[in-house]
C-alpha positions as CSV (number, residue, x, y, z in Angstrom):
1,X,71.9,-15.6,-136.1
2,X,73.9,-15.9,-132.9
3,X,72.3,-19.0,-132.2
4,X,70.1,-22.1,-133.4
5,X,69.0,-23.4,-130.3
6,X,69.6,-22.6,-126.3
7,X,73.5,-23.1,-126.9
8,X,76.1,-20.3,-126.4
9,X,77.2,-18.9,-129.8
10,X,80.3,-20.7,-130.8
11,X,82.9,-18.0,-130.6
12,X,82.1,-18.7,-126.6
13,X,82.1,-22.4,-126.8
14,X,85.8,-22.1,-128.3
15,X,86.9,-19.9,-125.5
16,X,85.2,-21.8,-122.9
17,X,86.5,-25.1,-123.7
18,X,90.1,-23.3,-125.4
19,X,89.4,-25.2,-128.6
20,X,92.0,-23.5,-130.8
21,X,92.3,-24.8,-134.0
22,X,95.4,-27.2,-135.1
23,X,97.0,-26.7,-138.6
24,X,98.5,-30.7,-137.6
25,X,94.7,-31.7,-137.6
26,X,93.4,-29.8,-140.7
27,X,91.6,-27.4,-138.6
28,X,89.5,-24.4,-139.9
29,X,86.1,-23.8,-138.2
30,X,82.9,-22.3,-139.7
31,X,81.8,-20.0,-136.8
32,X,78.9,-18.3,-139.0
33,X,75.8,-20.4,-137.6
34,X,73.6,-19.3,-140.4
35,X,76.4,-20.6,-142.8
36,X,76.5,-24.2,-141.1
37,X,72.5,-24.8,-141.0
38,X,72.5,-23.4,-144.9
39,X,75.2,-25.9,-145.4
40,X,72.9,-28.6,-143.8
41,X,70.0,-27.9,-145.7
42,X,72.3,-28.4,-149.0
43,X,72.4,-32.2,-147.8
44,X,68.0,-32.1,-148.6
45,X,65.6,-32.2,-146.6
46,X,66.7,-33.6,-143.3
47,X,63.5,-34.4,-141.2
48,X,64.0,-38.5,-139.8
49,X,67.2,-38.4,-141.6
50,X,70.3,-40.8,-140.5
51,X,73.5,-38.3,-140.7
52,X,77.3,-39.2,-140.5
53,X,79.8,-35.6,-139.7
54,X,83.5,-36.2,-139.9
55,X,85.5,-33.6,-137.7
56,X,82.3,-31.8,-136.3
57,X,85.0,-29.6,-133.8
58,X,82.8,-27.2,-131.5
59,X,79.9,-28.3,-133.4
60,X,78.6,-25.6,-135.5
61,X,77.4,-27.9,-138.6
62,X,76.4,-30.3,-136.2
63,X,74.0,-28.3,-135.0
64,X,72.9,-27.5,-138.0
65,X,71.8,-30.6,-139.0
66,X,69.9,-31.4,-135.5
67,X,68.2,-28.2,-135.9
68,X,66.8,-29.0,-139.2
69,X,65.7,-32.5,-138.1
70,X,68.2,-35.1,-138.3
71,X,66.4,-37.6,-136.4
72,X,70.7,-39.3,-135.6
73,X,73.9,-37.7,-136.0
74,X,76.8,-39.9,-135.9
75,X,79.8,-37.2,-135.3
76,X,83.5,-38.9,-135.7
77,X,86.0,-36.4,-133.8
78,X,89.6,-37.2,-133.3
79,X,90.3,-34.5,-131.1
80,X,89.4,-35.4,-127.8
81,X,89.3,-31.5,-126.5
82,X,86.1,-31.1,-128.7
83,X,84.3,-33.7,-127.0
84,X,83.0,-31.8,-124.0
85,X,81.8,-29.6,-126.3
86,X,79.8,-32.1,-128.3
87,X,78.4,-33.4,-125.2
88,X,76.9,-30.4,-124.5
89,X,75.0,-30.7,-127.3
90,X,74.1,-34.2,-127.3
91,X,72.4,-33.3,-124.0
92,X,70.1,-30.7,-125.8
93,X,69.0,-33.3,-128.1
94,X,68.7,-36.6,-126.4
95,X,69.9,-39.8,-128.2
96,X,69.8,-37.9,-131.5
97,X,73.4,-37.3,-131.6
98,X,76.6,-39.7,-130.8
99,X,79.9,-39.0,-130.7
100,X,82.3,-41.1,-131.0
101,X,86.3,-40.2,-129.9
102,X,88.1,-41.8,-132.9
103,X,89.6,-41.8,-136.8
104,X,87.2,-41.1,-139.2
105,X,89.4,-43.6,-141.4
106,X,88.7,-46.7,-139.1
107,X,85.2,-46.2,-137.7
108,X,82.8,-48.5,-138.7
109,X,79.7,-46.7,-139.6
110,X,77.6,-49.7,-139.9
111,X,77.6,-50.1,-136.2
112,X,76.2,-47.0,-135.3
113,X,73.9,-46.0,-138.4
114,X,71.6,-48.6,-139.6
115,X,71.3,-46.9,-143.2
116,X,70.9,-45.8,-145.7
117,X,72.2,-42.6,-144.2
118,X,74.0,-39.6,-145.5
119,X,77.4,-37.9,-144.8
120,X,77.6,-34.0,-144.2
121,X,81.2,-32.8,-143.3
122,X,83.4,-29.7,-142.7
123,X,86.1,-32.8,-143.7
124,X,89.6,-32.3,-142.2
125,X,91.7,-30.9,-145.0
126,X,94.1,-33.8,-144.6
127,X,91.8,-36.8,-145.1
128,X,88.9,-35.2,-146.9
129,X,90.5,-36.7,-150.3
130,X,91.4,-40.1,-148.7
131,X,87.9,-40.4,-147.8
132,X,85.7,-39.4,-150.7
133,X,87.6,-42.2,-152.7
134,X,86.5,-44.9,-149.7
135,X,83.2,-43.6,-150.2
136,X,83.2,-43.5,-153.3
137,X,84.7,-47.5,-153.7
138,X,82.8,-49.6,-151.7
139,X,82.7,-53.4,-152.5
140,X,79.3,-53.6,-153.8
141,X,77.3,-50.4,-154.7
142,X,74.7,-49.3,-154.5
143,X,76.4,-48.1,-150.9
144,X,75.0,-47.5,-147.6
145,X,75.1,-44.0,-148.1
146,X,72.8,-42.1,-150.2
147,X,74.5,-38.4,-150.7
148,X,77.6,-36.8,-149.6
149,X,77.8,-33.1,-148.8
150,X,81.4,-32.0,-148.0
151,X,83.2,-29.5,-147.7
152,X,87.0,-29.1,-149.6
153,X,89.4,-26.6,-150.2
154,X,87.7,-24.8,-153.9
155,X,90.5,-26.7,-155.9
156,X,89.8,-30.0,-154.5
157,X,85.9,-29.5,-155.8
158,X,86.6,-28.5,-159.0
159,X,88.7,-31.6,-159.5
160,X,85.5,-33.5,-158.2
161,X,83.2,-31.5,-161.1
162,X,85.6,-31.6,-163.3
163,X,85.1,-32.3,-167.6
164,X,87.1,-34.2,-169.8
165,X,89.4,-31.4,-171.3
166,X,89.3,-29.5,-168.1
167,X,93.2,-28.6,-166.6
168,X,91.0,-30.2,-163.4
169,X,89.7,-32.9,-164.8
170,X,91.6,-36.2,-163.1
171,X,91.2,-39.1,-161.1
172,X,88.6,-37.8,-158.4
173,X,86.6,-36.5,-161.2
174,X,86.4,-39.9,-163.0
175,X,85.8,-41.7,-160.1
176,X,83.2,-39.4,-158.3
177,X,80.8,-38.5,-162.1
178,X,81.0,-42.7,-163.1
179,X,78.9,-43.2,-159.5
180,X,77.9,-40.4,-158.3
181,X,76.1,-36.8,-159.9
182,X,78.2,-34.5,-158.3
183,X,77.9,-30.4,-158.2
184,X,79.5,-27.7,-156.1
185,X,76.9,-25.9,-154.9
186,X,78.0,-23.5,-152.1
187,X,81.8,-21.8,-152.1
188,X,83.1,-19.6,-149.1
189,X,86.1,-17.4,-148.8
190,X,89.0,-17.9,-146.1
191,X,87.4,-15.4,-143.9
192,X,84.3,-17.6,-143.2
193,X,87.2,-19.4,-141.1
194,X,88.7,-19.6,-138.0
195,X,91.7,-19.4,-138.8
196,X,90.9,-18.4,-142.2
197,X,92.8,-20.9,-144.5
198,X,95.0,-19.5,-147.1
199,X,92.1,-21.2,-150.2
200,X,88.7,-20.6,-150.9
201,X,86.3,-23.3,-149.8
202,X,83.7,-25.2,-151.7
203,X,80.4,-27.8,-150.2
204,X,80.1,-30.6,-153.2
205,X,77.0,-32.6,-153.0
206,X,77.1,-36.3,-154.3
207,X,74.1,-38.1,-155.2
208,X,74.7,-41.5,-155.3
209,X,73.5,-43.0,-158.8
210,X,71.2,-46.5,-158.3
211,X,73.7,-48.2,-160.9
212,X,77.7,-46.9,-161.9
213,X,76.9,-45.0,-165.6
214,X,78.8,-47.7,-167.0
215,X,80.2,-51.1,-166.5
216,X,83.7,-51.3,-164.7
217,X,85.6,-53.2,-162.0
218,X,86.4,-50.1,-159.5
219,X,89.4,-51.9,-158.0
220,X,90.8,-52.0,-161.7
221,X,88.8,-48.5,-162.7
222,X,90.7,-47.1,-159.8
223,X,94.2,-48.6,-160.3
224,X,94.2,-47.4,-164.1
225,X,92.9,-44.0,-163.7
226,X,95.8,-43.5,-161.0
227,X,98.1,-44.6,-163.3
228,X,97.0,-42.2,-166.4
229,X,96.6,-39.6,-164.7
230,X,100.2,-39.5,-162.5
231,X,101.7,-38.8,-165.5
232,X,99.1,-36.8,-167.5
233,X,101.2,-34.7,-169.8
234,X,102.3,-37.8,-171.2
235,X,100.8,-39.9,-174.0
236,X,98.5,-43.1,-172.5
237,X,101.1,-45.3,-174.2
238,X,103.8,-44.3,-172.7
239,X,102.0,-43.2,-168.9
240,X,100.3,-46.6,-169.4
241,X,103.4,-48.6,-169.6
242,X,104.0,-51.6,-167.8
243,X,100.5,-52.0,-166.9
244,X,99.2,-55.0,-169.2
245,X,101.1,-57.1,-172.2
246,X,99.8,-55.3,-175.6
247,X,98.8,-52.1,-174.4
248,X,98.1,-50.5,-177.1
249,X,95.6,-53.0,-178.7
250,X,94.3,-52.6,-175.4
251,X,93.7,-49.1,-175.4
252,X,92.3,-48.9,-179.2
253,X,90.0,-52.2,-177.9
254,X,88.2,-49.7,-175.7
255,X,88.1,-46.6,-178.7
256,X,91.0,-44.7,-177.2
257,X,94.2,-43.6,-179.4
258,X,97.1,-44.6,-177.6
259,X,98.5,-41.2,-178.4
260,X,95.8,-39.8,-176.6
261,X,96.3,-38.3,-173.1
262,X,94.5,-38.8,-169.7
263,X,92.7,-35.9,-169.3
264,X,91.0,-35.7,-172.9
265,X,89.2,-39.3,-172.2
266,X,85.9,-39.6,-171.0
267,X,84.8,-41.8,-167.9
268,X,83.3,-44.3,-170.8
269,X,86.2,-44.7,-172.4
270,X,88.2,-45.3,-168.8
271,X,85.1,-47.5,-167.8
272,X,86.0,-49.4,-171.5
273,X,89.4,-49.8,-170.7
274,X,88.8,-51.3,-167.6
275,X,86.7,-53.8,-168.5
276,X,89.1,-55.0,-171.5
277,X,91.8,-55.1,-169.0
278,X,89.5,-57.3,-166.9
279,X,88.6,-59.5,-169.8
């Protein structure tokens, strides 16, 4: 497919516009049109749907998701060369998509979207992780969101996916499985690229759950997973130190040996801990 609509392919859109990727931006773009609408079907079925992209570039996925109904697409671009670009396309589907010229990390989403919407990104390699944990830790939750379909670098998704025991298995995993069901369910190699990245890629798709699986303060949740897992070859007791007076009867409060270690306890028992730590 060289096309999804009236628009040049995008190999011409880059050389029109001279949108080379930068490496200081996180650049890689999916040029394969039939990969970016497969990507944006991933996300469900989009018809009337509200849609936030993070770093759309020449717009491939964003495309994608207009083709396959997106009835708005907010796309957040930082590089102001791709704009043009995006305009283009905005004016093939009037007031369905707007772009805004700004950091993903700052934008107020509320302003544009009216909810509950859902985020589909190719995210910038150096603030996809940043913002899956915002996402993820929201004041209040249920959030305004409803799923998350992103792309990461492979390693980054299988720490998402990851299972207690798992070498993966961390902080991103705790905090994404305790709100969230979360699956990799499309993987890409480098060549998919341009430029091709030195890592295989993987889309994760986040459901958001209606309540977290278990009780816990996230700010706390958050703060104490960090903490276990920064030093996770070590015993909780001692990667746990300094956090609150009487540890230990802390940790064996929520059912956790304080010899255990980070990566062998479940996101109930984190959620546990949290909540005696709380109390």
């Amino acid at each position: 497919m060289s096309t999804l609509d009236d628009l040049p392919p995008l190999r011409d859109v880059i050389a029109t516009h001279d949108l080379r990727a930068k490496k200081s931006m996180g650049q890689n773009f999916l040029l394969d049109l039939n990969l970016t609408a497969r990507i944006a079907r991933l996300s469900g079925r989009l018809e009337g749907a509200q849609v936030l992209e993070v770093g759309p570039g020449p717009g491939g996925l964003t495309r994608g998701l207009l083709a396959e109904g997106a009835s708005r697409v907010l796309a957040v671009e930082k590089d102001a060369r791709c704009l043009p670009a995006l305009e283009e396309i905005a004016a093939r589907y009037p007031g369905q998509l707007t772009v805004v010229n700004g950091d993903a990390l700052q934008i107020d989403v509320g302003a544009h979207l009216d909810g509950p919407w859902r985020v589909v990104a190719n995210l910038p390699y150096n603030i996809g992780t940043e913002l899956l944990v915002r996402w993820l830790t929201p004041a209040s939750w249920p959030p305004p969101w409803s799923s998350l379909t992103l792309m990461f670098q492979k390693e980054v998704a299988q720490r998402i996916t990851a299972q207690p025991g798992d070498k993966a298995y961390g902080r991103l995993a705790v905090l994404s499985q305790w709100r969230t069901t979360a699956e990799i369910v499309m993987t890409l190699p480098p060549e998919a690229f341009s430029p091709p990245p030195k890592v295989h890629s993987a889309v994760v798709h986040l459901t958001a759950l209606p309540e977290p699986r278990f009780p816990a303060d996230a700010t706390i949740l958050e703060r104490v997973v960090a903490k276990g897992f920064n030093q996770r070859r070590k015993m909780l007791r001692a990667a746990l130190k300094g956090l609150v007076p009487d540890l230990e009867d802390r940790l064996m409060a929520a059912g956790i040996a304080p010899t255990e270690r980070a990566e062998r306890v479940s996101i109930e028992q984190w959620c546990a801990l949290a909540r005696v730590i709380a109390d």
